[in-house]
C-alpha positions, 0 to 999 in steps of 0.5 A, a space after each residue: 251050746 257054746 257057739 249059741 252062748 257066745 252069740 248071745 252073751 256078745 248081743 248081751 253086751 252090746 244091750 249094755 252099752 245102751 245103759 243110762 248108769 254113770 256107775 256101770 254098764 248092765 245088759 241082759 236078754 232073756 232067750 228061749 229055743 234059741 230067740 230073744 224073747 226079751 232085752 234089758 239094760 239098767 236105766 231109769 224108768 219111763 219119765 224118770 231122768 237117768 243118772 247121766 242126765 243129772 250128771 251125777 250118780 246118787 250111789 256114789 254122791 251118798 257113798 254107797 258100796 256096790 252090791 248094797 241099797 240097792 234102792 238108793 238108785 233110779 236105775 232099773 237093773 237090766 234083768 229087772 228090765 228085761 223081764 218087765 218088758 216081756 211082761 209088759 208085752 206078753 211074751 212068756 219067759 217060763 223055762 228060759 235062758 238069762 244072758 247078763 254081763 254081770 251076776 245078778 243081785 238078790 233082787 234080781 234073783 228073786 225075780 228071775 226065780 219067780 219069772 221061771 228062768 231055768 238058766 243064767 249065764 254072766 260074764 263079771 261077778 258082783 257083791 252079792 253070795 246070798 243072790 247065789 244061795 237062792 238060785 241054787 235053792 230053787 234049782 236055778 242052773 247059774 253058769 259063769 261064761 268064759 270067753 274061749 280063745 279063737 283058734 288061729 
């Protein structure tokens, strides 16, 4: 699965770069048999102004850490995204992989368990060991990607 993990995780950094976050820039997509079943980045929602229209971030503003209130945001996280749009437009996501270019929060998590997502590969950790505790709890295979060097 290696070659199909690095195509994948590549597609799920180029979603990332869509973000709408001052802060950090966040790309999942959801995968099933080898397709894309869905696509996220953290942005604000439909006819919310995002960060980067204010010209500000409210998380730095109120100098809150990462990995912490996560509800002083107007940002969606990417998985959150990703999965409400294959809800929003019926595509079922039980039994599929998660790519995401950061390890997902507990949030995240929560709703990744309860979406029926077997796997999740990130890239770049995160703030968050109580996330970790819960997906190995309910059996959810949580790989980190590394990038393996090209041979010449």
């Amino acid at each position: 699965m290696e070659k199909w993990d690095r195509r994948f995780m590549s597609l799920t950094e180029e979603v990332g770069t869509w973000a709408s976050c001052l802060r950090r820039k966040v790309g999942a997509i959801i995968v099933r048999d080898k397709r894309v079943m869905a696509t996220g980045y953290n942005g604000a929602p439909a006819g919310i102004r995002s960060c980067m229209e204010r010209g500000e971030c409210l998380r730095e503003k109120m100098g809150i850490p990462s990995g912490t209130r996560h509800e002083f945001c107007f940002a969606a996280h990417a998985e959150q995204n990703a999965i409400i749009q294959a809800a929003k437009y019926g595509v079922n996501i039980d039994g599929s992989t998660l790519y995401c270019t950061h390890q997902p929060c507990v949030i995240c998590a929560k709703m990744i368990i309860n979406a029926g997502v077997k796997r999740v590969v990130y890239k770049e950790g995160y703030p968050d060991d109580f996330s970790m505790q819960l997906f190995e709890e309910a059996g959810t295979l949580v790989e980190k990607y590394e990038e393996e060097e090209e041979d010449e």
